[in-house]
N, C-alpha and C positions, 0 to 999 in steps of 0.2 A: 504494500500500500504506500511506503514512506517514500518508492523509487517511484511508484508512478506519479505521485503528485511531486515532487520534485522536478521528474521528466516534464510533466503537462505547464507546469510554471517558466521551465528553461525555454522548451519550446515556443511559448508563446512571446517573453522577452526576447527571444532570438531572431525570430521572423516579422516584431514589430523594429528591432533596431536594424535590421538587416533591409526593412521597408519593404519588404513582400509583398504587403496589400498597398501599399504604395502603389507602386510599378503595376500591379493586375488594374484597379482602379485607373491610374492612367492608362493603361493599354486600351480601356472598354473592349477588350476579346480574351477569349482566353490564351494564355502561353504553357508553350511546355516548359519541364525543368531546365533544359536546355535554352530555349531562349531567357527564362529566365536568372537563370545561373550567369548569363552574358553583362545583365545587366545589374545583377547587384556583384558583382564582383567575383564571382562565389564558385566553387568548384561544382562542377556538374554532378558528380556523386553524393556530395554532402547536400545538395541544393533540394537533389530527388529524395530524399532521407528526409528531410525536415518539412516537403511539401506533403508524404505521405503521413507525417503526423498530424501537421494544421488538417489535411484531409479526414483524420480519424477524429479528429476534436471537432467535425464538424465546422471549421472556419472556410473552408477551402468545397466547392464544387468538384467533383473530378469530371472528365468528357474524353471515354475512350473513343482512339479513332480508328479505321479499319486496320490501319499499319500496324497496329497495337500504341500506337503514341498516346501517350495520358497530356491531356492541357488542362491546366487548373481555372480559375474564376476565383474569387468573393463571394463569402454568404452573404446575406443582408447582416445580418449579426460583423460582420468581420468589417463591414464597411459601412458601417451605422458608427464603430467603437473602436476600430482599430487601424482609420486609414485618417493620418496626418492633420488632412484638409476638412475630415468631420467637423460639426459644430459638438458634436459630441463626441469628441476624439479622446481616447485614452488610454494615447501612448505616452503623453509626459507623464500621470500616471506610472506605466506600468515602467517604464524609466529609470524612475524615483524608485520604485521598488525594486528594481532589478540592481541598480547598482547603488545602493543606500540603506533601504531597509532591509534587504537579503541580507547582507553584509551584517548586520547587527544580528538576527537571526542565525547566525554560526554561532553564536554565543549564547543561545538561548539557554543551555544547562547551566553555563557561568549566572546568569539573568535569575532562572529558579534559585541556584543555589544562594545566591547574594541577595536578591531582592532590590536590585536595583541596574538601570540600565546599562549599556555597553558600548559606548561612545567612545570608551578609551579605549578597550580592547579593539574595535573594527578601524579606528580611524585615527588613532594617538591623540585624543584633542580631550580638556580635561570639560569633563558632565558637570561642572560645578553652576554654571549658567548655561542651564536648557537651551535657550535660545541661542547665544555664544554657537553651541556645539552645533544646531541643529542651521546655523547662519555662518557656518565655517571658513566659506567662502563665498564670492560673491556670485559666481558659478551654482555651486551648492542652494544656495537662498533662492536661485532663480527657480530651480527645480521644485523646490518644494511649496513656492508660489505656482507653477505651471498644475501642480497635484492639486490643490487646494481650488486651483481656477475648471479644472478638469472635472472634480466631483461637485461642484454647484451648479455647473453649467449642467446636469445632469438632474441633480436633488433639490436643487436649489428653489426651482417654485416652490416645487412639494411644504417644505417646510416654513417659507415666509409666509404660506397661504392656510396651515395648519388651523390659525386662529384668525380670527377678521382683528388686524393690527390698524386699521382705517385710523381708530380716533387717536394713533401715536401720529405726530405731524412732527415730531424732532428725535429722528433716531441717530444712537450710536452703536456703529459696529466693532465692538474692542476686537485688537486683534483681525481685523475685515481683509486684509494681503490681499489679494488681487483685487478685492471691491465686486467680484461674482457675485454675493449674494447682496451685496448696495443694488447691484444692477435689477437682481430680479424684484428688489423690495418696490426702488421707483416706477418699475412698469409693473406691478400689481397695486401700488398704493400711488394714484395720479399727483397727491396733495402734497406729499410729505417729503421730507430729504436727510438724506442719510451721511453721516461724515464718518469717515473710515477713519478708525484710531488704532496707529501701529506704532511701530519701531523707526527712526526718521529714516534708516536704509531700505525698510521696507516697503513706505510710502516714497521716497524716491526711484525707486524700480516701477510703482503701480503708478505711478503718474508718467512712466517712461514707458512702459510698456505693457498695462493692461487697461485703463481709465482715459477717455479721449474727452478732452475739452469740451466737446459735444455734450458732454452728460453731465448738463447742468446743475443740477439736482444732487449729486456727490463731491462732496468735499473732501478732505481733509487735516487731520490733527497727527502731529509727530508727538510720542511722549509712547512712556513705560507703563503699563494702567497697574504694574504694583507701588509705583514709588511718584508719579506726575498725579498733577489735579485733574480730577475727573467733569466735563464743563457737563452743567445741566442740562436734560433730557428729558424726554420723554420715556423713552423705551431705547435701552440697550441691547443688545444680540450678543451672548455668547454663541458663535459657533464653532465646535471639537475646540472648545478651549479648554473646557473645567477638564477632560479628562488628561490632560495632562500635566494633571497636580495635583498632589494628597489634599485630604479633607480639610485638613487646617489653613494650607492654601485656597482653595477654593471659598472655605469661610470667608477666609481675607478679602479677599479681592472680590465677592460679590457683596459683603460690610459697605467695602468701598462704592460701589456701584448704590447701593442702597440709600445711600448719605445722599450722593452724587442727583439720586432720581428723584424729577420731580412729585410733588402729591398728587396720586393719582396715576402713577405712573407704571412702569413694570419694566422687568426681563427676561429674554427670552433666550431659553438656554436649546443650545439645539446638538443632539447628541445619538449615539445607535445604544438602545436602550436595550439592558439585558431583561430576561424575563424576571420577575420578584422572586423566582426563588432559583433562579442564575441558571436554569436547564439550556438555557438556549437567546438567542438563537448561535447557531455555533460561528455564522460568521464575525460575529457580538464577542462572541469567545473567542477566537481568535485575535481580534483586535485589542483585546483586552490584553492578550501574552505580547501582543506587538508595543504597548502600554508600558510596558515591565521592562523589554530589551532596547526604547530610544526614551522613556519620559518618567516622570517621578508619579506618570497618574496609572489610573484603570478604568475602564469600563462598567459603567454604575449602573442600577434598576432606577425607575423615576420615581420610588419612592426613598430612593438615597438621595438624586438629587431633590426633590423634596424637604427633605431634613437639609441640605443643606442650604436650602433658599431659608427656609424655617429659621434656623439659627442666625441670619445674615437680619433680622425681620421682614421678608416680605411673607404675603398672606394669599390665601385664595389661590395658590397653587393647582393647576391644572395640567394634563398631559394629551397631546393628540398623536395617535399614530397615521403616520403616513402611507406604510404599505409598504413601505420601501425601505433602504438602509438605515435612514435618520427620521429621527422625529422631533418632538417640540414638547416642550415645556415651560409653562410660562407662570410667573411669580406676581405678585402684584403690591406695589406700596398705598397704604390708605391715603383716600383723600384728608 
């Protein structure tokens, strides 16, 4: 079992950096391994090897021809998710995971054993500031902005739409990096405007390369939201933020947020909820051991976050599932 999901992981990083569904997508016909082995560089043996597995994983159409010649295609699935030019493309995604979180993931015994991530072990750089380690380079930061802009462009309505946010007219998205979900919030909510509060190197890269002057409606604030003033709001957005900190973190920094919100206000934390009594779901579980091997957090039920909006004092805590990876949570300050 552990060789085949291993294999089905490599295979799919391989034929997405190698741009396989690239090259078919451009061709609009199908090629053989041969013609395509020409054009991504690639040996003709290894080429027909990795196109018979995309073919078993279902990514790949086969079309034998009388000569016996196999020409491959794109599924819908493969060119929906895994062709460059998608609006749903998630190759920076699988990227990111391929040469980043894999990487920490060889460590994952060390990770059980210690109880804390593997930053030092996979990449020499010390885990003492998360972010530091996870913004290593400037290279590095890009990618994990390209991941984060990848899974919103994706989830992203799903969860801004979970609850009718209509009467929040001043939102903050702490931590918001590429401004993905700023973008879905302004075209579901016509009224309101959302200002992305990051890290100043990360709001310099989202103003350089993911937020165009066009979009009115999203601003910007540079600051730390553990240690900078948090400016008055309406409604804030956690999104995959809290699970990347212990509870005692999380208290803190939604304290803050809580001071920070106006009366009448809220936040909305948005997160892949485990079941309440942690059975599932397993890709939940997983994300949770991936949790362990890069961040100080976990993977919580919504009745942890809960408790932890609770302690923060917000009230009237509610939870909506989407259907899908993420869902919503949202807390509320009294008028």
């Amino acid at each position: 079992i552990c060789d085949f999901i291993i294999s089905e992981f490599s295979t799919v990083f391989t034929a997405c950096e190698l741009g396989v569904f690239d090259v078919l997508h451009g061709a609009q016909r199908p090629l053989s391994a041969e013609q395509l082995s020409r054009q991504l560089e690639a040996s003709v043996d290894g080429t027909e090897r990795l196109l018979a597995a995309c073919s078993g994983l279902q990514l790949l159409h086969t079309h034998r021809q009388e000569d016996g010649t196999v020409l491959y295609s794109n599924t819908e699935q493969a060119s929906t998710y895994l062709t460059r030019s998608s609006p749903l493309s998630l190759c920076q995604s699988i990227q990111y995971y391929s040469r980043t979180i894999y990487l920490c993931w060889h460590h994952l015994t060390d990770a059980v054993r210690e109880g804390r991530n593997q930053y030092e072990k996979a990449f020499g750089v010390s885990s003492q500031d998360l972010f530091e380690a996870l913004y290593r380079s400037d290279e590095e930061m890009v990618k994990f902005m390209q991941l984060m802009n990848s899974v919103w462009n994706i989830c992203g309505r799903d969860v801004v739409t979970a609850f009718d946010l209509s009467p929040f007219k001043v939102i903050y998205d702490l931590g918001g990096c590429s401004g993905a979900l700023a973008k879905h919030c302004t075209s579901a909510y016509p009224e309101c405007t959302v200002t992305i509060f990051d890290l100043p190197k990360v709001v310099q890269t989202s103003r350089e390369h993911f937020v165009t002057a066009a979009e009115q409606r999203i601003s910007f604030h540079e600051g730390d939201f553990f240690k900078d003033h948090l400016p008055e709001a309406d409604l804030y957005i956690l999104a995959r933020i809290l699970h990347d900190w212990t509870d005692e973190r999380c208290i803190e920094l939604l304290t803050r947020v809580y001071h920070a919100c106006k009366p009448g206000g809220a936040v909305l934390v948005v997160e892949a909820l485990l079941h309440e009594d942690g059975s599932g779901p397993l890709t939940v579980q997983f994300y949770s051991l991936n949790m362990l091997v890069q961040t100080e957090g976990r993977e919580r039920t919504a009745a942890q976050y809960a408790a932890l909006l609770a302690a923060a004092g917000f009230t009237d805590v509610q939870e909506r599932r989407t259907g899908k990876i993420y869902d919503a949570v949202l807390g509320r300050k009294e008028a």
